[in-house]
C-alpha positions as CSV (number, residue, x, y, z in Angstrom):
1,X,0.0,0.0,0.0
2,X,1.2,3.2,-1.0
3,X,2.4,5.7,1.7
4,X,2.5,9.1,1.9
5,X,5.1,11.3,2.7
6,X,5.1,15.1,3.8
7,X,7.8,17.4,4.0
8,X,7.4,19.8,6.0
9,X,9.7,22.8,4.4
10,X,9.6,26.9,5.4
11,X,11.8,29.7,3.8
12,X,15.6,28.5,4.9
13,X,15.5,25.1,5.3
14,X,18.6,23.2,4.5
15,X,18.9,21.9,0.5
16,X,20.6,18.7,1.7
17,X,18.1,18.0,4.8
18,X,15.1,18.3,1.9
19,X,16.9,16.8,-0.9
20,X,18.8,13.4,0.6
21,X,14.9,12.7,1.9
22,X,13.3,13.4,-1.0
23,X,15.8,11.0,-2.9
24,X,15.5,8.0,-0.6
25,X,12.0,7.7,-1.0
26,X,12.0,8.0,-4.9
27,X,14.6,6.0,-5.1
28,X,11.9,3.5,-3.9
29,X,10.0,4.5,-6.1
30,X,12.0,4.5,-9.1
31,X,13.3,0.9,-8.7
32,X,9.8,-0.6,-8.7
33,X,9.0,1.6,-11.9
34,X,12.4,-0.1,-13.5
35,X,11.1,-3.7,-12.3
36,X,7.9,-2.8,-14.4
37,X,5.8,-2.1,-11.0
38,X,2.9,0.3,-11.4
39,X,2.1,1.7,-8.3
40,X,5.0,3.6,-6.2
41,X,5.7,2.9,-2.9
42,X,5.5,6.2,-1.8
43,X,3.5,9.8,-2.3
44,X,6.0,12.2,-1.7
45,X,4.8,16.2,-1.1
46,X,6.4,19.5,0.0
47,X,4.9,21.3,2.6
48,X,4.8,24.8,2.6
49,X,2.7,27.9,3.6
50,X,1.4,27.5,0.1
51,X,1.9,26.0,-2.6
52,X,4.9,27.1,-5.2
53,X,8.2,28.7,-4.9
54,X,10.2,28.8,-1.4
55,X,13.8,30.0,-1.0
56,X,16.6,27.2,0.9
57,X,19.3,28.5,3.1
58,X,21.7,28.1,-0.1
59,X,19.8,30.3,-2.0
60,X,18.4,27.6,-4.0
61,X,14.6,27.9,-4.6
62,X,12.4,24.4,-4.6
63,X,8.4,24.4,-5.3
64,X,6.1,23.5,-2.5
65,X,3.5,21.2,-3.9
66,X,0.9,22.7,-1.4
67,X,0.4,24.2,1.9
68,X,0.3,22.5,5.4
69,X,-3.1,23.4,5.7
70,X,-4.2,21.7,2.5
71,X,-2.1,18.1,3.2
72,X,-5.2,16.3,4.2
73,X,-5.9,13.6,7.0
74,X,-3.7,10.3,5.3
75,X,-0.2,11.6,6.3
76,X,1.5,8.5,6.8
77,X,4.9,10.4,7.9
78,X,5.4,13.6,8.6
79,X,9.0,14.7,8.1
80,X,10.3,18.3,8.9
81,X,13.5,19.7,7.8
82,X,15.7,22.0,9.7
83,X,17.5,24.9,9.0
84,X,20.3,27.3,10.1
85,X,19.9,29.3,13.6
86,X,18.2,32.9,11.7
87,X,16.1,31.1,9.4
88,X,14.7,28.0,12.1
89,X,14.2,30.9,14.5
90,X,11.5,32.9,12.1
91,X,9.9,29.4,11.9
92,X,9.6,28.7,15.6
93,X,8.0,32.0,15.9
94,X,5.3,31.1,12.5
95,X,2.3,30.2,15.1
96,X,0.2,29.1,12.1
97,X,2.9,26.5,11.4
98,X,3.4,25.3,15.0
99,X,-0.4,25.0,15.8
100,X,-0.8,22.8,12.4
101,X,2.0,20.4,13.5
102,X,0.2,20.3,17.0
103,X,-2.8,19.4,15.6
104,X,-2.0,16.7,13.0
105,X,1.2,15.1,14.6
106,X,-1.1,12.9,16.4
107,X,-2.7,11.8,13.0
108,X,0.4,10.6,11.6
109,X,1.5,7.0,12.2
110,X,5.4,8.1,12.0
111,X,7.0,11.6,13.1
112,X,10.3,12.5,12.2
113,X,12.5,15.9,12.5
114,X,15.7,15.9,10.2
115,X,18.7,18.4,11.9
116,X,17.0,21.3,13.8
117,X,13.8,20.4,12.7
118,X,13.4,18.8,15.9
119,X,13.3,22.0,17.7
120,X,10.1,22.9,15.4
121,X,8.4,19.0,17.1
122,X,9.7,20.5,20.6
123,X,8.2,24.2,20.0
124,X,4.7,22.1,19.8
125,X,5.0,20.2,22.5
126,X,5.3,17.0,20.7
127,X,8.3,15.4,22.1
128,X,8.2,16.5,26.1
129,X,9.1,12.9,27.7
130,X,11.0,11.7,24.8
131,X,15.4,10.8,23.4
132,X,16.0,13.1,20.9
133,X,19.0,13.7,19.4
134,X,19.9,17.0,17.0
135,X,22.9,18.0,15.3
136,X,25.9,18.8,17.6
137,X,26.3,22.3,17.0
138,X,23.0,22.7,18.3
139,X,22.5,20.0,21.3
140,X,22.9,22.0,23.7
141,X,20.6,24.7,23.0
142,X,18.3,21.9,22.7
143,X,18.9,21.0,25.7
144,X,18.4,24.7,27.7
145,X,15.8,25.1,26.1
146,X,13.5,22.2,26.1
147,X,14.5,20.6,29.4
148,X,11.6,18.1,29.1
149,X,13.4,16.1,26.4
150,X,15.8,13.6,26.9
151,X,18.8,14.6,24.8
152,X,21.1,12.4,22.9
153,X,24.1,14.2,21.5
154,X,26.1,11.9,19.7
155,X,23.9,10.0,18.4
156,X,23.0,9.8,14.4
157,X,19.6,9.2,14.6
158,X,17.2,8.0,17.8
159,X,13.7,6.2,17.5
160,X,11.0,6.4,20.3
161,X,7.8,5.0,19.7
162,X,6.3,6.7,16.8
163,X,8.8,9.7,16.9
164,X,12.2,9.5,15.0
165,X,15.2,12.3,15.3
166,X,18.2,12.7,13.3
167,X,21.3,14.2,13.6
168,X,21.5,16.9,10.8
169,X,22.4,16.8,6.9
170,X,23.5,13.1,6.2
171,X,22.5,11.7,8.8
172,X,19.1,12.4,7.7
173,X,19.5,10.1,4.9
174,X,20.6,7.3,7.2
175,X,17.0,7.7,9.0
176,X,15.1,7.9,6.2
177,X,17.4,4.7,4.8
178,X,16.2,2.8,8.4
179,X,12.3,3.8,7.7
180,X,12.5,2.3,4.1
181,X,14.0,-0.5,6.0
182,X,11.1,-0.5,8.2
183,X,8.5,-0.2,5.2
184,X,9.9,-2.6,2.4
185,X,12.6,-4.9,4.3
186,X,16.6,-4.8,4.5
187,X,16.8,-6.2,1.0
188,X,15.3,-2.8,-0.4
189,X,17.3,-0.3,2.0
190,X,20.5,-2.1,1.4
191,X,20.0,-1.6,-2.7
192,X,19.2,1.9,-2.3
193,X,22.4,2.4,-0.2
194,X,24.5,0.7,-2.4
195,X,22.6,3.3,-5.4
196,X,23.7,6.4,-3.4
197,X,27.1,4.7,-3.0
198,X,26.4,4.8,1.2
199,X,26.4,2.2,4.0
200,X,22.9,1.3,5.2
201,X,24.4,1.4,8.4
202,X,27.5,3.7,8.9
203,X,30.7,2.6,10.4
204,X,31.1,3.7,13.8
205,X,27.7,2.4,14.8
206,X,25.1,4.6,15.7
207,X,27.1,7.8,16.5
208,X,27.8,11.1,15.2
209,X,31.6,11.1,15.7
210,X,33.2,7.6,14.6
211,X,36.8,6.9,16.0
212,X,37.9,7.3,12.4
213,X,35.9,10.6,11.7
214,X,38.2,12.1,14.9
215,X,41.4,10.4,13.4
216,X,40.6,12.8,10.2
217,X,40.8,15.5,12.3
218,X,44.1,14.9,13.6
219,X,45.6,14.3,10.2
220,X,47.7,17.6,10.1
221,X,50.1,16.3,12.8
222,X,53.0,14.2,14.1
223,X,50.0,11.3,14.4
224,X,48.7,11.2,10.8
225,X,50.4,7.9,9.7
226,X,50.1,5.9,13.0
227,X,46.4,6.6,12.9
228,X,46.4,4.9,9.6
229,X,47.4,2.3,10.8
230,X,46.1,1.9,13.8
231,X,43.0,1.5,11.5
232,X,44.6,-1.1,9.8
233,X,46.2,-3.2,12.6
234,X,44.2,-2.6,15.7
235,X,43.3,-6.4,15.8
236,X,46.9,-6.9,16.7
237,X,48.8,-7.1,20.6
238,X,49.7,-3.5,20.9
239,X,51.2,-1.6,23.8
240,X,52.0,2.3,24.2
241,X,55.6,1.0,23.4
242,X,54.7,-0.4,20.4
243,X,52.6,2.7,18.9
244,X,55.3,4.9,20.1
245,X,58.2,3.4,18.5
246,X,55.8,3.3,15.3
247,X,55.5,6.9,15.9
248,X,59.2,7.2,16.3
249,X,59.2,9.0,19.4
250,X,59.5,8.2,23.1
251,X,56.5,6.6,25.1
252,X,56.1,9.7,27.3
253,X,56.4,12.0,24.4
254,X,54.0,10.1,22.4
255,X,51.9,9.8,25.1
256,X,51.6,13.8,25.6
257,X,51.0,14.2,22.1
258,X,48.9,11.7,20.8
259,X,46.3,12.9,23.9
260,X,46.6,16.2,22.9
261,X,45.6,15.2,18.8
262,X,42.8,12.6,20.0
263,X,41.6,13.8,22.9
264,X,41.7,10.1,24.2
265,X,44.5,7.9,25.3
266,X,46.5,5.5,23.0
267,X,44.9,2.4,25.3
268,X,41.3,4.1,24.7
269,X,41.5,4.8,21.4
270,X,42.7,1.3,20.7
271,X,39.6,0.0,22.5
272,X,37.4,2.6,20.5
273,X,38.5,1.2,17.1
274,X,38.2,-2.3,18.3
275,X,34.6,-1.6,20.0
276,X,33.6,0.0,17.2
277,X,34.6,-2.6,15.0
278,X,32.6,-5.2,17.6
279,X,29.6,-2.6,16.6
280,X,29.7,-3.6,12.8
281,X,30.5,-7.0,13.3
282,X,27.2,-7.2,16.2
283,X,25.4,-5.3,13.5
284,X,25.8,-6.7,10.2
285,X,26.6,-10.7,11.2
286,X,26.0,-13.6,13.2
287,X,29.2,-14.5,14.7
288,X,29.3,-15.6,18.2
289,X,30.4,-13.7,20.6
290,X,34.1,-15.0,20.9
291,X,34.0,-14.9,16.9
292,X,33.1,-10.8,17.3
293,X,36.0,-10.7,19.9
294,X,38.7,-11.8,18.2
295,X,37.7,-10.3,14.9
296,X,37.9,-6.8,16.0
297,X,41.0,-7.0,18.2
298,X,39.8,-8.4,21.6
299,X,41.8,-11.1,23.9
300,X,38.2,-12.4,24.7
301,X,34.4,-12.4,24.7
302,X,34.8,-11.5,28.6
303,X,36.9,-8.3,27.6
304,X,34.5,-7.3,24.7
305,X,31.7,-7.5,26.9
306,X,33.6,-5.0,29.7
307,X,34.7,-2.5,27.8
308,X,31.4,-2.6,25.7
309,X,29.1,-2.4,29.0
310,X,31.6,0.2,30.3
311,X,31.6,2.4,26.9
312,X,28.1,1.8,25.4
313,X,25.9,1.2,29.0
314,X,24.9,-2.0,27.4
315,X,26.4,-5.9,26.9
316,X,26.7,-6.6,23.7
317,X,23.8,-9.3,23.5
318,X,22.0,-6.4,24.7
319,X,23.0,-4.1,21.7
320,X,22.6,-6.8,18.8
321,X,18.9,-7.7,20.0
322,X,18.0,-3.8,19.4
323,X,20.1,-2.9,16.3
């Protein structure tokens, strides 16, 4: 059955927060019209004041199909996009737009905010109770100024109950690539992934700020080449001996520096490759749990499982039965 989707848009929103949504969903689409399938899986519509021409952050000017108030009662999921801080904060003062998301929220069977479009959900008194998460830049705003939501900062994306958050600009599309896995199975999000040449599940798990996203911004020093290949070799025995004489520099020395590049450690940056390795292994396979040890660096299924429980909250049974 064909669902539809509205996007709710305003003068400023982001290009890339409206456009990576927009192409998930036809992408669906456009691979059952290529398999000789008549009837798309989804309705897609921009929703605006009114209908026609609306300006994006960039510049950039898209075409509202119609206005919020002319969307009708069979909004399946209601999406709205964010926006930098001078356009999002003309649109949390736009009472006609915050009383129409009060109103039909609760009609919708899915709810989603992409970027700062979660503070628009907030302004309405939709997500008092509830995990959020927004992108970093603006978490803790969020935060001070919704204290009834339960913030999530480094997360990509967080689901609860019928509501869904996402981080900001990509990480949009790696929501809306978990709600087509939702609607037409892993099969279907994994070949649309593969189409926009992304992972259907990023590495790093389900954070904003993979180990290997902070090694990138530490590539400009004395650390760029060990980082490699830490990458590379963290499944082997290493000690803060070995990695310094990699580094070619003395323990204490390397010690100093590599804390002051990373912000972590060598020992718990080791442990955060290797855990986050354990994530995409938890994740994408089947292995047993020693089999998830040993494949991402650990001594033992008794060492994943501490540092896991220590870093993530959770055991690692725990984190494969929910992801």
């Amino acid at each position: 059955m064909m669902k539809s989707i509205a996007i709710v848009v305003y003068e400023g929103v982001e290009i890339h927060d409206t456009a990576g949504v927009i192409e998930v969903f036809e992408l669906v689409n456009r691979g059952i019209r290529e398999q000789g399938g008549s009837e798309p899986a989804y309705d897609i519509k921009l929703l605006a004041s009114e209908a026609g021409p609306f300006a994006t952050s960039s510049g950039v000017r898209m075409i509202a199909d119609a206005g919020w108030h002319d969307a009708g009662r069979d909004i399946d999921t209601l999406v709205v996009i964010g926006s930098p801080d001078e356009h999002l904060n003309r649109a949390l003062t736009d009472r006609k737009l915050i009383e129409w998301l009060k109103t039909s929220a609760p009609k919708v069977r899915r709810l989603v905010s992409v970027c700062t479009g979660v503070f628009l959900l907030a302004e309405a008194g939709l997500l008092d109770g509830r995990r959020v998460t927004t992108h970093w830049m603006d978490v803790e705003r969020l935060r001070r100024e919704y204290p009834g939501l339960t913030v999530e900062p480094d997360a990509i994306y967080v689901r609860d109950g019928q509501v869904a958050t996402s981080a900001g600009i990509s990480t949009g599309i790696d929501l809306m690539l978990a709600l087509v896995e939702e609607d037409c199975g892993r099969k279907v999000a994994l070949s649309i992934a593969r189409r926009m040449v992304l992972y259907l599940k990023r590495p790093g798990g389900q954070t904003q700020f993979s180990i290997q996203l902070r090694a990138q911004m530490a590539v400009e020093g004395p650390l760029a080449r060990l980082l490699t290949w830490l990458e590379e070799n963290a499944h082997l025995k290493l000690s803060i001996e070995d990695m310094a004489e990699k580094a070619a520099m003395s323990p204490r020395n390397f010690a100093r520096i590599f804390l002051k590049e990373t912000g972590k450690t060598p020992l718990k940056y080791l442990d955060q490759i290797r855990l986050e390795r354990a994530i995409r292994l938890l994740e994408d396979t089947a292995c047993p749990m020693e089999m998830v040890a040993t494949g991402s660096g650990f001594s033992s299924a008794e060492q994943l499982r501490r540092v896991f429980r220590l870093r993530m909250g959770i055991t690692p049974i725990e984190y494969r039965e929910r992801f």
